[in-house]
mmCIF file of the N, C-alpha and C atoms, coordinates in Angstrom:
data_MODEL
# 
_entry.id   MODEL 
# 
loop_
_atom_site.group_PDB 
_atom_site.id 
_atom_site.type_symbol 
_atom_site.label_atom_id 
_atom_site.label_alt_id 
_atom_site.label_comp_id 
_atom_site.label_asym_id 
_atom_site.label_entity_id 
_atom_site.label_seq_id 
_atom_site.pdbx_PDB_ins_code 
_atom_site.Cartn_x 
_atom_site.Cartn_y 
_atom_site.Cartn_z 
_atom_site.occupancy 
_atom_site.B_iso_or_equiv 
_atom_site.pdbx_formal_charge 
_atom_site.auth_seq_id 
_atom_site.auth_comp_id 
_atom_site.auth_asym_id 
_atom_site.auth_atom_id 
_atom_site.pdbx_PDB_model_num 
ATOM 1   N N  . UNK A 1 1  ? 6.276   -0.400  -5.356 1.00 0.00 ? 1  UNK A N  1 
ATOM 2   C CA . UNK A 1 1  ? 5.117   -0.012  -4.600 1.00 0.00 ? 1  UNK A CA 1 
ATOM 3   C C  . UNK A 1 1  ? 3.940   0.096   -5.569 1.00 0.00 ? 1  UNK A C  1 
ATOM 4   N N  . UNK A 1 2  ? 2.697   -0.582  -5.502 1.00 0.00 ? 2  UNK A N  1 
ATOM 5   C CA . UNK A 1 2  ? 1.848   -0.582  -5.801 1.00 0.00 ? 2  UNK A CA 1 
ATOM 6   C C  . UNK A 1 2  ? 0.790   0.045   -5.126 1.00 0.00 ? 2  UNK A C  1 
ATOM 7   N N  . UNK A 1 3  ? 0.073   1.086   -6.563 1.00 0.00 ? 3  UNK A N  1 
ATOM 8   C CA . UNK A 1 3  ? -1.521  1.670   -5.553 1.00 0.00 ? 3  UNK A CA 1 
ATOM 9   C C  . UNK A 1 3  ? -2.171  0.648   -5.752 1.00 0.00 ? 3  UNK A C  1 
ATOM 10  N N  . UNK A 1 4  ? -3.579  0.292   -5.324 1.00 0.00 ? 4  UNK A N  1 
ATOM 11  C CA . UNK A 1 4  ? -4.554  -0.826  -5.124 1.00 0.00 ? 4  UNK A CA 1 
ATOM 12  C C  . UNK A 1 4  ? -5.527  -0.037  -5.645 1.00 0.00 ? 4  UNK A C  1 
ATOM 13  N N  . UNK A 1 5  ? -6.571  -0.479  -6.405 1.00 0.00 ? 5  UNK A N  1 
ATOM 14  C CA . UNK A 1 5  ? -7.676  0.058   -6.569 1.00 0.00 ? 5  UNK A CA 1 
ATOM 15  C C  . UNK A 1 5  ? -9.381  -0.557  -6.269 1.00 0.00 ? 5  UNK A C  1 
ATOM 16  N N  . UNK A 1 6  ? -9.160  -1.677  -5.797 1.00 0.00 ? 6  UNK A N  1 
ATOM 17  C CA . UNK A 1 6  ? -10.166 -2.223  -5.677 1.00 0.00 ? 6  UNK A CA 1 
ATOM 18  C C  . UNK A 1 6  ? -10.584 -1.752  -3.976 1.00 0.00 ? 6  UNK A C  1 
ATOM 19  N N  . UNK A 1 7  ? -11.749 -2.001  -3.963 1.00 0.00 ? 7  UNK A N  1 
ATOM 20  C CA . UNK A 1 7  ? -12.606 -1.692  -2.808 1.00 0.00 ? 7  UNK A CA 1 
ATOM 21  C C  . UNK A 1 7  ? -12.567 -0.421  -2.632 1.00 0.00 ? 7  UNK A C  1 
ATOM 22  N N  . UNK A 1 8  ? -13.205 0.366   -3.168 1.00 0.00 ? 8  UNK A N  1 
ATOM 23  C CA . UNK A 1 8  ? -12.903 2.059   -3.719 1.00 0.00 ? 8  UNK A CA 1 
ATOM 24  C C  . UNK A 1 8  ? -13.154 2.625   -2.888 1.00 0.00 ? 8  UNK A C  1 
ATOM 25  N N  . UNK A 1 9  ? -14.896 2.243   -2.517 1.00 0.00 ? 9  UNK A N  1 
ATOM 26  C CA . UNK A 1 9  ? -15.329 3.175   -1.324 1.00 0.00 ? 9  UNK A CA 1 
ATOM 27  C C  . UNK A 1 9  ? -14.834 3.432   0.571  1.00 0.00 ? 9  UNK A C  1 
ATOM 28  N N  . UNK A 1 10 ? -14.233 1.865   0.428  1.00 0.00 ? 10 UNK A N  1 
ATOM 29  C CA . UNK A 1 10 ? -13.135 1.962   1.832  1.00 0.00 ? 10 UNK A CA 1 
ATOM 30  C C  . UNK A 1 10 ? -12.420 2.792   1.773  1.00 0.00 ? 10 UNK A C  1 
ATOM 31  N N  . UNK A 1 11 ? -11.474 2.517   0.491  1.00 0.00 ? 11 UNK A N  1 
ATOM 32  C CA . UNK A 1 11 ? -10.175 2.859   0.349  1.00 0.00 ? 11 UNK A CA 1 
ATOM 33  C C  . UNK A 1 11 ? -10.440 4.775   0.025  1.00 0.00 ? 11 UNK A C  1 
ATOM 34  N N  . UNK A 1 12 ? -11.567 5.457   -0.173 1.00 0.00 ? 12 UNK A N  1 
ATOM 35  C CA . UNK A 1 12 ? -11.741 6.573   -0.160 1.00 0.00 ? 12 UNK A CA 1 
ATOM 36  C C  . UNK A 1 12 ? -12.278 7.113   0.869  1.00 0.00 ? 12 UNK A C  1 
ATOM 37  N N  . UNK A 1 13 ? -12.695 6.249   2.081  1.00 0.00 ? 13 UNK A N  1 
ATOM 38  C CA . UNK A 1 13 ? -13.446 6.451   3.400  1.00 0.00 ? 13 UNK A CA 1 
ATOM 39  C C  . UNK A 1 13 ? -12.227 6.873   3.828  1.00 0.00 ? 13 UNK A C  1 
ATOM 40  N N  . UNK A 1 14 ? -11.013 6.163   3.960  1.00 0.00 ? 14 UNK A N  1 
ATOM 41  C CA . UNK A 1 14 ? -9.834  5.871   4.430  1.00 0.00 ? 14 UNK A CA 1 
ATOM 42  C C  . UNK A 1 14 ? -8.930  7.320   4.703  1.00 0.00 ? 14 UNK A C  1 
ATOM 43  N N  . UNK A 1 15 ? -9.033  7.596   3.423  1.00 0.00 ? 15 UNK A N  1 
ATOM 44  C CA . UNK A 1 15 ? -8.377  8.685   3.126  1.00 0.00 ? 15 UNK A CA 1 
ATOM 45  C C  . UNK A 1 15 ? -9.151  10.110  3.604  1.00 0.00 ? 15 UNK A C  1 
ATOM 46  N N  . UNK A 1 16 ? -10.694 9.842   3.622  1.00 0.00 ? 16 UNK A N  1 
ATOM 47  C CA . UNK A 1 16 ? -10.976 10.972  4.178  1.00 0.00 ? 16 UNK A CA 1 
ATOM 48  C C  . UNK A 1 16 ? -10.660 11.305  5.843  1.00 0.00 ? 16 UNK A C  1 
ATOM 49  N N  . UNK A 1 17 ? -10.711 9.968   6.285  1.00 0.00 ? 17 UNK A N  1 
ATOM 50  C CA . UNK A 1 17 ? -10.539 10.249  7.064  1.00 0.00 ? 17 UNK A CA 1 
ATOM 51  C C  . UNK A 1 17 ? -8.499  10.528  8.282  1.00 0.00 ? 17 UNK A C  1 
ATOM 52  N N  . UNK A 1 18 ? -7.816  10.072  6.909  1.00 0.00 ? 18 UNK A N  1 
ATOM 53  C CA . UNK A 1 18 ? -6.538  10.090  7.035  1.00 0.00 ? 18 UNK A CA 1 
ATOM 54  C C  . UNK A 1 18 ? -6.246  11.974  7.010  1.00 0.00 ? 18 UNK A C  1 
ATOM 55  N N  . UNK A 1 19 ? -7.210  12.454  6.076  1.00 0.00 ? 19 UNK A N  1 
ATOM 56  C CA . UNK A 1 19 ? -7.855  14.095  5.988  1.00 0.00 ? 19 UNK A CA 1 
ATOM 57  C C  . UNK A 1 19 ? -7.783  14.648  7.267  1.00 0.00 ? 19 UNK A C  1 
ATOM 58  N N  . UNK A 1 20 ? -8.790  14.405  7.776  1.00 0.00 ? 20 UNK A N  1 
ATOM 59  C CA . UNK A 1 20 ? -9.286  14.831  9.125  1.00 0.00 ? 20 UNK A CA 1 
ATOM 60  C C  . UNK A 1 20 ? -7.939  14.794  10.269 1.00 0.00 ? 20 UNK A C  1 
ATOM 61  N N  . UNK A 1 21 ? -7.459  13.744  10.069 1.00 0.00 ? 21 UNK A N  1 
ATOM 62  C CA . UNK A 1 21 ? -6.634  13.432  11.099 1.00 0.00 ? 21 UNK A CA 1 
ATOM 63  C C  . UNK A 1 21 ? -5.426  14.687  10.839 1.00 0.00 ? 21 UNK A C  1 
ATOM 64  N N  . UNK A 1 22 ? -5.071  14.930  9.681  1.00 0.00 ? 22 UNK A N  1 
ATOM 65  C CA . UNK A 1 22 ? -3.859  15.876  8.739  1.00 0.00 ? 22 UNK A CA 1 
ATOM 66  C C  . UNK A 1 22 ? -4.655  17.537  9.713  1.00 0.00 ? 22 UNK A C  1 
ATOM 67  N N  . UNK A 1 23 ? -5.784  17.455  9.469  1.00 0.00 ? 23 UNK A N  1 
ATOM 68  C CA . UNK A 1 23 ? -6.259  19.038  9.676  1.00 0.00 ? 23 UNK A CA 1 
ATOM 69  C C  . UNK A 1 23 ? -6.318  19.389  10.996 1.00 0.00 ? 23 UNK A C  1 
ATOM 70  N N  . UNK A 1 24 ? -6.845  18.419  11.680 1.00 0.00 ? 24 UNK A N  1 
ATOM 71  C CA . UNK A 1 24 ? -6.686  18.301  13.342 1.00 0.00 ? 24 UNK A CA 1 
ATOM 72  C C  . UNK A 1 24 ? -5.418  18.438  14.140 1.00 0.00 ? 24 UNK A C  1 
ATOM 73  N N  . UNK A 1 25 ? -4.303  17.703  13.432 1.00 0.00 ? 25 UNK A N  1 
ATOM 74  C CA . UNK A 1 25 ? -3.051  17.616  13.857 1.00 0.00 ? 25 UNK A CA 1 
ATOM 75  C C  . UNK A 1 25 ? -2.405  19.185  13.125 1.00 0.00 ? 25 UNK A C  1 
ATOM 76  N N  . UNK A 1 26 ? -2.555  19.739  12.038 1.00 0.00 ? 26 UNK A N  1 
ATOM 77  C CA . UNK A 1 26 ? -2.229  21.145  11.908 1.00 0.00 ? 26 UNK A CA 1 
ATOM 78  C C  . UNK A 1 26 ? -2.359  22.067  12.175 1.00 0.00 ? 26 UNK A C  1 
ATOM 79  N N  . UNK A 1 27 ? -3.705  22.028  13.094 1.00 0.00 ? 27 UNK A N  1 
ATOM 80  C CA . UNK A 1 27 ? -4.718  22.926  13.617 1.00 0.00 ? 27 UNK A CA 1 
ATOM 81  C C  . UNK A 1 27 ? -4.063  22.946  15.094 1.00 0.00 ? 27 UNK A C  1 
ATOM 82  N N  . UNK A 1 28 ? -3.827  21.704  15.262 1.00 0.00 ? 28 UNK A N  1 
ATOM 83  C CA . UNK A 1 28 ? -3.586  21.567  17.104 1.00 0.00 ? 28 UNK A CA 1 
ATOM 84  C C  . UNK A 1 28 ? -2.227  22.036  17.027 1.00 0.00 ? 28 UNK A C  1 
ATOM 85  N N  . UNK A 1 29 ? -0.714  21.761  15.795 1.00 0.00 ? 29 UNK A N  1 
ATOM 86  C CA . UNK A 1 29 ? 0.264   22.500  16.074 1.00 0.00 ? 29 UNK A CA 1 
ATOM 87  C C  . UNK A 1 29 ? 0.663   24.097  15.579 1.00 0.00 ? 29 UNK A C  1 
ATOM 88  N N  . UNK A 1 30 ? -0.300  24.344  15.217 1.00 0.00 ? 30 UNK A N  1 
ATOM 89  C CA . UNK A 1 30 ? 0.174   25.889  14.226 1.00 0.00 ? 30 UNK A CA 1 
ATOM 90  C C  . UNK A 1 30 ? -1.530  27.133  14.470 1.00 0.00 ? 30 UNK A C  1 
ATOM 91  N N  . UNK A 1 31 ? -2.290  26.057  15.447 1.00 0.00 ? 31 UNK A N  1 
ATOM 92  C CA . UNK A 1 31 ? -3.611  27.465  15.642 1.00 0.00 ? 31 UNK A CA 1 
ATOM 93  C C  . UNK A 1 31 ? -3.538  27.672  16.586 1.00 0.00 ? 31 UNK A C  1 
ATOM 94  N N  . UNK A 1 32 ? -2.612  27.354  18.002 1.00 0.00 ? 32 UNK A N  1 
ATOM 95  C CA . UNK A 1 32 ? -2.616  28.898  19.291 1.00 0.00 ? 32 UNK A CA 1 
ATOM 96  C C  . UNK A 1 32 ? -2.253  29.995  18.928 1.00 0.00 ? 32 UNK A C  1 
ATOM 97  N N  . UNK A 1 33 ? -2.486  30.841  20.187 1.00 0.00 ? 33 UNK A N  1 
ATOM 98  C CA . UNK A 1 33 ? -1.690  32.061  19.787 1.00 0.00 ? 33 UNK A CA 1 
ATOM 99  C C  . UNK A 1 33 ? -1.052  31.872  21.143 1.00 0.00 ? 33 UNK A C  1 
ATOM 100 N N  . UNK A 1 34 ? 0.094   33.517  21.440 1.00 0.00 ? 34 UNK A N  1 
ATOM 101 C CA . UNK A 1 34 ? 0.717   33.195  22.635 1.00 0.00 ? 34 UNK A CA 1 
ATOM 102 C C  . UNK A 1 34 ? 0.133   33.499  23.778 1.00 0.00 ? 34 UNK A C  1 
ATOM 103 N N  . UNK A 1 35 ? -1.307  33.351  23.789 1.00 0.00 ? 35 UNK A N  1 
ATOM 104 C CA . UNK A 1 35 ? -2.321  33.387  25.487 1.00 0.00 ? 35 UNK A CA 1 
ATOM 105 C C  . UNK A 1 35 ? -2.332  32.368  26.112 1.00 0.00 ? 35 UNK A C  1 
ATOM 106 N N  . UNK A 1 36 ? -1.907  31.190  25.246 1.00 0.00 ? 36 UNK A N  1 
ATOM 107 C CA . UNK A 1 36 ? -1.926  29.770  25.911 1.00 0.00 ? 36 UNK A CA 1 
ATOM 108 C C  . UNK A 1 36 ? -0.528  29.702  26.789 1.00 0.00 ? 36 UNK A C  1 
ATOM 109 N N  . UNK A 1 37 ? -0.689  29.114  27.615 1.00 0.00 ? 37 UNK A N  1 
ATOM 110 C CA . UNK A 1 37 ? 0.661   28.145  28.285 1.00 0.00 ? 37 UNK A CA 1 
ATOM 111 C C  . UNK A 1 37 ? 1.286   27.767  27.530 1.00 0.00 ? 37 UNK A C  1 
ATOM 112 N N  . UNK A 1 38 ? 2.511   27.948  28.271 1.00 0.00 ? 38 UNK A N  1 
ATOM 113 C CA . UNK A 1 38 ? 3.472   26.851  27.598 1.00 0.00 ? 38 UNK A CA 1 
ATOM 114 C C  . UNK A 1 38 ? 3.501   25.597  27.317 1.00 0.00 ? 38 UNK A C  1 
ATOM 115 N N  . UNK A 1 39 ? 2.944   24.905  28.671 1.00 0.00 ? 39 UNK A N  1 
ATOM 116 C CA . UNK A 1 39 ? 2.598   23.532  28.568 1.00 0.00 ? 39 UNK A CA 1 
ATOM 117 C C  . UNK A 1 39 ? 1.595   22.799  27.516 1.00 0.00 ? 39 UNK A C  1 
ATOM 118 N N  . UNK A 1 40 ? 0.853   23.724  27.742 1.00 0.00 ? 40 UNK A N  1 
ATOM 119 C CA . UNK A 1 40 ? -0.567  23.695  26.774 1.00 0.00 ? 40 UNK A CA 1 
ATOM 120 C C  . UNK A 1 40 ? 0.085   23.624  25.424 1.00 0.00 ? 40 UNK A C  1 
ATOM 121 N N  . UNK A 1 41 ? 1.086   24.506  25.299 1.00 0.00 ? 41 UNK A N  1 
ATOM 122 C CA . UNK A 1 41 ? 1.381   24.870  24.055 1.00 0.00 ? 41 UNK A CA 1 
ATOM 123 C C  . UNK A 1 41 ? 1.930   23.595  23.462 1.00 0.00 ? 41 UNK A C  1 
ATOM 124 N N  . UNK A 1 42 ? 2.935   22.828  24.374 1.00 0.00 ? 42 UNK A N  1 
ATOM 125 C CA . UNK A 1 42 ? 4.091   22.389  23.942 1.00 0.00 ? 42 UNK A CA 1 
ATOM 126 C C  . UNK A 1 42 ? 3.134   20.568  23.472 1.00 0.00 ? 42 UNK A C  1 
ATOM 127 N N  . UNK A 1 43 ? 1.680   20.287  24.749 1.00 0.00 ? 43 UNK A N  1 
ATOM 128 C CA . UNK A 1 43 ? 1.380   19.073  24.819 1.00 0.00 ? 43 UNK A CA 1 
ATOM 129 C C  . UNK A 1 43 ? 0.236   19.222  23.088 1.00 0.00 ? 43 UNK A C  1 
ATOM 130 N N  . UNK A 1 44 ? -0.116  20.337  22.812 1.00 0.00 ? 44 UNK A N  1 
ATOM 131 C CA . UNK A 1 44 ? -0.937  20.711  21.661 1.00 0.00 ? 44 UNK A CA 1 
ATOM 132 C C  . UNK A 1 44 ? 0.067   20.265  20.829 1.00 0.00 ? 44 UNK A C  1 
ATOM 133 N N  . UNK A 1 45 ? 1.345   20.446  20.268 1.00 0.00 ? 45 UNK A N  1 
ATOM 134 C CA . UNK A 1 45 ? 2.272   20.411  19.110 1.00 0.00 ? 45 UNK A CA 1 
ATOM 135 C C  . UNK A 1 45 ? 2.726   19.198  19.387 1.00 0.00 ? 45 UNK A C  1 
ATOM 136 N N  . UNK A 1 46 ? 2.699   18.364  20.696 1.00 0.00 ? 46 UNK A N  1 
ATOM 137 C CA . UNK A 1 46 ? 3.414   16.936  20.471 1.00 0.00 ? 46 UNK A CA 1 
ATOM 138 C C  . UNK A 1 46 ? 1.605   15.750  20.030 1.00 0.00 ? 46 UNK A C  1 
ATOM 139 N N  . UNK A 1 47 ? 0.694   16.384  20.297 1.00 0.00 ? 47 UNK A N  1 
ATOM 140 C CA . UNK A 1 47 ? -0.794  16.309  20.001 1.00 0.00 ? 47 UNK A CA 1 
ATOM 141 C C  . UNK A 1 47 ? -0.791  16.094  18.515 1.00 0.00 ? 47 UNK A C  1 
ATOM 142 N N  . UNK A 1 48 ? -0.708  17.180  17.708 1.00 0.00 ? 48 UNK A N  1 
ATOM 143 C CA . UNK A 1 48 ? -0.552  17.662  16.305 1.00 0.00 ? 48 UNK A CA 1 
ATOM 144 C C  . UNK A 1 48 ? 0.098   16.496  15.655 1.00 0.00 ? 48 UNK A C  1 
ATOM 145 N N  . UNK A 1 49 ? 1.776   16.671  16.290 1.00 0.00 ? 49 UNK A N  1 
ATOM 146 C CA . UNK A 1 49 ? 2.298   15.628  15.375 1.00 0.00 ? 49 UNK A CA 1 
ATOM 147 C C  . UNK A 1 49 ? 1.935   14.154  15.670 1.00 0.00 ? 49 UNK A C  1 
ATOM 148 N N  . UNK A 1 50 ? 1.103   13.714  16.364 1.00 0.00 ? 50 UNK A N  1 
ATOM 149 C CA . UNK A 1 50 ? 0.660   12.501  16.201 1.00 0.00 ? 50 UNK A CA 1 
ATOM 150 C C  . UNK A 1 50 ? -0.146  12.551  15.455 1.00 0.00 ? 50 UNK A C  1 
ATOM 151 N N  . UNK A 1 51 ? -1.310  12.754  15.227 1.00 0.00 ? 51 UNK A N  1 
ATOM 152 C CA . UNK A 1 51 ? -2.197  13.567  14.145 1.00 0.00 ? 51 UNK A CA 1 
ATOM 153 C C  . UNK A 1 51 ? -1.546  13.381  12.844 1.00 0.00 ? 51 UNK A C  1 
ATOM 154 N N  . UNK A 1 52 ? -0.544  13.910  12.772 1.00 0.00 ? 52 UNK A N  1 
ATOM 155 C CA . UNK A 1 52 ? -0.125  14.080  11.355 1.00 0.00 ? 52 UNK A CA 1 
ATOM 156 C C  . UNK A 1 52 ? 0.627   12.676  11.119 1.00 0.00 ? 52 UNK A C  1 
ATOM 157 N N  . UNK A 1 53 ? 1.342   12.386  11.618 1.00 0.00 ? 53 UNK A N  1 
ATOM 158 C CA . UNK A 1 53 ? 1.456   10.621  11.788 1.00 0.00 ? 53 UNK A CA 1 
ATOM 159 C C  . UNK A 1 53 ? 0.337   9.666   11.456 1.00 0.00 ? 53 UNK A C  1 
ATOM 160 N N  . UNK A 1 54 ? -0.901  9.767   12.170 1.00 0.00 ? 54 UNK A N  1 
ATOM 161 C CA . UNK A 1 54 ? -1.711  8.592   12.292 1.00 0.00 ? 54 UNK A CA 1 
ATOM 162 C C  . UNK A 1 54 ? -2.033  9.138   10.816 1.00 0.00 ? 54 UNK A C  1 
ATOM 163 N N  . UNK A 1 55 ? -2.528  10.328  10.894 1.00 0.00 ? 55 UNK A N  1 
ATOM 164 C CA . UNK A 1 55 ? -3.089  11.077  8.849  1.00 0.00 ? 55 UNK A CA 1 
ATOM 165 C C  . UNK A 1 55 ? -2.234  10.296  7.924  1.00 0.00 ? 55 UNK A C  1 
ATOM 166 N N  . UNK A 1 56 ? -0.858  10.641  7.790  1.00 0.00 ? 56 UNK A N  1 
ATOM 167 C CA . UNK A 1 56 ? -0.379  10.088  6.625  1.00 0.00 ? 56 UNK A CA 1 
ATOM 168 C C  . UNK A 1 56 ? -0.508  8.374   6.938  1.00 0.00 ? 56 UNK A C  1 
ATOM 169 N N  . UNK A 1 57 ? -0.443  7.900   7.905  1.00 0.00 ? 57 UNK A N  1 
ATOM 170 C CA . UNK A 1 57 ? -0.570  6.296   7.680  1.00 0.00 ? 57 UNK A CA 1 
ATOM 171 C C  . UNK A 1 57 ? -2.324  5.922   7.228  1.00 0.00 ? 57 UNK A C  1 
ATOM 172 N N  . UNK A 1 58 ? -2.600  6.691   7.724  1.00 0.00 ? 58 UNK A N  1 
ATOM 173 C CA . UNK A 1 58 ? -4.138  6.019   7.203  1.00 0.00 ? 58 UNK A CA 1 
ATOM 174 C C  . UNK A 1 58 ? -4.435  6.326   6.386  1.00 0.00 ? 58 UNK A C  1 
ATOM 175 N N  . UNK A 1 59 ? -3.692  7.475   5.035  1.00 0.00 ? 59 UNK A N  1 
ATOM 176 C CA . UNK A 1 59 ? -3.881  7.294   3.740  1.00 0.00 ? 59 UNK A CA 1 
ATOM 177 C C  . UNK A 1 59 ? -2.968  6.767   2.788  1.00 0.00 ? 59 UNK A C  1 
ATOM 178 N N  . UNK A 1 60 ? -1.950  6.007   3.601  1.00 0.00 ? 60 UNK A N  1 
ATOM 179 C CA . UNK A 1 60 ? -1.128  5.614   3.087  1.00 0.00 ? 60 UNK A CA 1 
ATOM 180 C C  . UNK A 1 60 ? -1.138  4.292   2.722  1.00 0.00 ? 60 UNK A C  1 
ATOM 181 N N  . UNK A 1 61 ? -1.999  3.512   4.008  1.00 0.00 ? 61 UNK A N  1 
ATOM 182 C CA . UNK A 1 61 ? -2.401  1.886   4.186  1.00 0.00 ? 61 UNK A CA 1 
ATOM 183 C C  . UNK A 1 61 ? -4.024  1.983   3.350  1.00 0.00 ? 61 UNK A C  1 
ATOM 184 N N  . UNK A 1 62 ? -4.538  2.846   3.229  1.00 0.00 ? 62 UNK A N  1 
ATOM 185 C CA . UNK A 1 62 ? -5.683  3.280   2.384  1.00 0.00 ? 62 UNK A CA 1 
ATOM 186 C C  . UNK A 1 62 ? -5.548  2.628   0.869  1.00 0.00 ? 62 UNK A C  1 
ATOM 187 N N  . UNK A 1 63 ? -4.720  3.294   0.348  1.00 0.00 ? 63 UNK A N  1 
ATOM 188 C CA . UNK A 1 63 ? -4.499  2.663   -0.987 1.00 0.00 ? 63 UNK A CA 1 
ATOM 189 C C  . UNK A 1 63 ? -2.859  2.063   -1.090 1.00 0.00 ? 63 UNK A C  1 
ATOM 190 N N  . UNK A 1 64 ? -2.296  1.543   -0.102 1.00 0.00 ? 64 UNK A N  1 
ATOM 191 C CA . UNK A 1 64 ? -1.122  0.727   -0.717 1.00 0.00 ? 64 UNK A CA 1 
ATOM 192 C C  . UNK A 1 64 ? -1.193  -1.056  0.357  1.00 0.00 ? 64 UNK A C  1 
ATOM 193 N N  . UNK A 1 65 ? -1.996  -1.090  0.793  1.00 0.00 ? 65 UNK A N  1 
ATOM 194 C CA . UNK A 1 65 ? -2.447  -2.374  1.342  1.00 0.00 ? 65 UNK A CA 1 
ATOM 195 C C  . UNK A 1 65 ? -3.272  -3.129  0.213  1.00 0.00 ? 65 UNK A C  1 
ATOM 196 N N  . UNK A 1 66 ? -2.988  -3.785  0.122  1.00 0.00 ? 66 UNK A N  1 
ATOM 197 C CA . UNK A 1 66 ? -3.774  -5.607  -0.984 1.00 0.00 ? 66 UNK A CA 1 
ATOM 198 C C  . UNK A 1 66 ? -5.091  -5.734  -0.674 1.00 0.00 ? 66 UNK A C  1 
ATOM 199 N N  . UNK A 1 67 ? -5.361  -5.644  0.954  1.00 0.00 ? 67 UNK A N  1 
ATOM 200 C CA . UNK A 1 67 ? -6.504  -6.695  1.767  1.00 0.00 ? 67 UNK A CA 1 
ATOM 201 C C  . UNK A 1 67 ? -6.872  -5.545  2.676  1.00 0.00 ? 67 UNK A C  1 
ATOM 202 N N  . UNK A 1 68 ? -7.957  -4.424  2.412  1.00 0.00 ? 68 UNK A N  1 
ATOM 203 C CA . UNK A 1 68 ? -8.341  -4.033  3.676  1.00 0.00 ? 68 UNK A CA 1 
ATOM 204 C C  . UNK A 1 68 ? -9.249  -4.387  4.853  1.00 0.00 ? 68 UNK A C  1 
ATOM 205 N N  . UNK A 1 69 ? -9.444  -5.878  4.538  1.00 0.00 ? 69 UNK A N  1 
ATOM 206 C CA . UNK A 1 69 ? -10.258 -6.507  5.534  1.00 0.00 ? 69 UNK A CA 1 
ATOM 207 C C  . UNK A 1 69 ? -10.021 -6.356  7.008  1.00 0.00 ? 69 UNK A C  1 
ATOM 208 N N  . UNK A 1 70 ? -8.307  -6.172  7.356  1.00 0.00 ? 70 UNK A N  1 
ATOM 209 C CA . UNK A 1 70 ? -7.897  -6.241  8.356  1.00 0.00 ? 70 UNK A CA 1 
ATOM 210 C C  . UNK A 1 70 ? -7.428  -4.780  9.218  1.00 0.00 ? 70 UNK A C  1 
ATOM 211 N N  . UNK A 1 71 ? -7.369  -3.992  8.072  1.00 0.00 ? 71 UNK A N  1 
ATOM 212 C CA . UNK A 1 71 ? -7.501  -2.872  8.963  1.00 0.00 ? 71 UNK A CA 1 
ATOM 213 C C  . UNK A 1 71 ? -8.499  -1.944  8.971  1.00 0.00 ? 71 UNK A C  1 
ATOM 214 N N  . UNK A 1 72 ? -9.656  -1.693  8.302  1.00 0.00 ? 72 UNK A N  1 
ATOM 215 C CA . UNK A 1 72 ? -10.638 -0.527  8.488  1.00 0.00 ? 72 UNK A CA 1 
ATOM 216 C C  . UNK A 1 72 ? -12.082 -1.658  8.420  1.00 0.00 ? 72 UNK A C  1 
ATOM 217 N N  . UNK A 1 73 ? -12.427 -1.695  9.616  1.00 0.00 ? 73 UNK A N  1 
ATOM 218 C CA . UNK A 1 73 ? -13.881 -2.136  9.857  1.00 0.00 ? 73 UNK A CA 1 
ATOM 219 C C  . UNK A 1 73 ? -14.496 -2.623  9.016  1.00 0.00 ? 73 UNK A C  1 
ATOM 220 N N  . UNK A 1 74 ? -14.929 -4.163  8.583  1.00 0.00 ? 74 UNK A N  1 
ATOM 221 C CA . UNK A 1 74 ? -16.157 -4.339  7.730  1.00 0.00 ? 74 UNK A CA 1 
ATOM 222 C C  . UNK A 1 74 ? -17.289 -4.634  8.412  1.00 0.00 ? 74 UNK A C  1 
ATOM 223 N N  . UNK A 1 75 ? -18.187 -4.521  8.106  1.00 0.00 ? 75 UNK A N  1 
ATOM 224 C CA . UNK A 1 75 ? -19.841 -4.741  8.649  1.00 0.00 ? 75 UNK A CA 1 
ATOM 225 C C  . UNK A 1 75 ? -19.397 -6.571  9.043  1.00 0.00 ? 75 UNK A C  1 
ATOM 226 N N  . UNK A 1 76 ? -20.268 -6.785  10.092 1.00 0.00 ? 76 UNK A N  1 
ATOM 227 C CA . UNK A 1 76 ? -19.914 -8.431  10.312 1.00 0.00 ? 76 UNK A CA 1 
ATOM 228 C C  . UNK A 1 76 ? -21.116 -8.900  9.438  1.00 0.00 ? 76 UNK A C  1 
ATOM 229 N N  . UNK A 1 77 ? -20.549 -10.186 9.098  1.00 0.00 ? 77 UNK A N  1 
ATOM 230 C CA . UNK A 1 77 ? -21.044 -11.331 8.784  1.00 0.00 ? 77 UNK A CA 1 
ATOM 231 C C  . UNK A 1 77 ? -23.077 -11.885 8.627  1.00 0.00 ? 77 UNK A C  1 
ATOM 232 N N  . UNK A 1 78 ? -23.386 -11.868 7.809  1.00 0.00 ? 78 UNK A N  1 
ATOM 233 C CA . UNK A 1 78 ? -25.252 -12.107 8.240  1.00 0.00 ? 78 UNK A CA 1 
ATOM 234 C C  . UNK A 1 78 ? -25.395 -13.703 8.385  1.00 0.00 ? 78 UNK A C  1 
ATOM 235 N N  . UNK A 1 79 ? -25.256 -14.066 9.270  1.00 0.00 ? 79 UNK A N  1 
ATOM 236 C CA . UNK A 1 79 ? -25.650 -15.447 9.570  1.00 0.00 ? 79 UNK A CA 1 
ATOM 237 C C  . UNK A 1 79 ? -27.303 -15.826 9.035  1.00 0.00 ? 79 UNK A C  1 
ATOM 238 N N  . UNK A 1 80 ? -27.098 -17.026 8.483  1.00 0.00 ? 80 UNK A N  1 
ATOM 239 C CA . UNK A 1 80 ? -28.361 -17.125 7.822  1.00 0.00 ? 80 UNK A CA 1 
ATOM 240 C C  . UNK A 1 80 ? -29.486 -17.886 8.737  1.00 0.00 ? 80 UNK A C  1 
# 
């Protein structure tokens, strides 16, 4: 397994935002208290762990992908 280092500022966009996804998904399974529903409770923690799923893949394909052309947005093309 190789880290990648080229295209820095993607590949650190990437991760911040692989961040966000980690804090959202920890927040949504471990910050109710017991005033909420159950349901609420239970669709928040299956919420979370997707969250924490999509987080670790998007800092994971962040720096261990070759080519991030194909997965995180580049600006299109300036036709001349």
């Amino acid at each position: 397994m190789r880290i990648y280092t080229n295209q820095l500022a993607i590949r650190c966009l990437g991760t911040l935002i692989g961040l966000g996804f980690l804090a959202v998904g920890a927040y949504a399974m471990f910050g109710a208290d017991e005033s909420v529903a159950d349901f609420a409770l239970q669709r928040a923690w299956w919420f979370g762990l997707t969250a924490l799923v999509g987080g670790a893949w998007a800092i994971g394909v962040s720096w261990l992908d070759a080519d991030l052309s194909g997965v995180w947005c580049r600006p299109p093309r300036r036709s001349r």
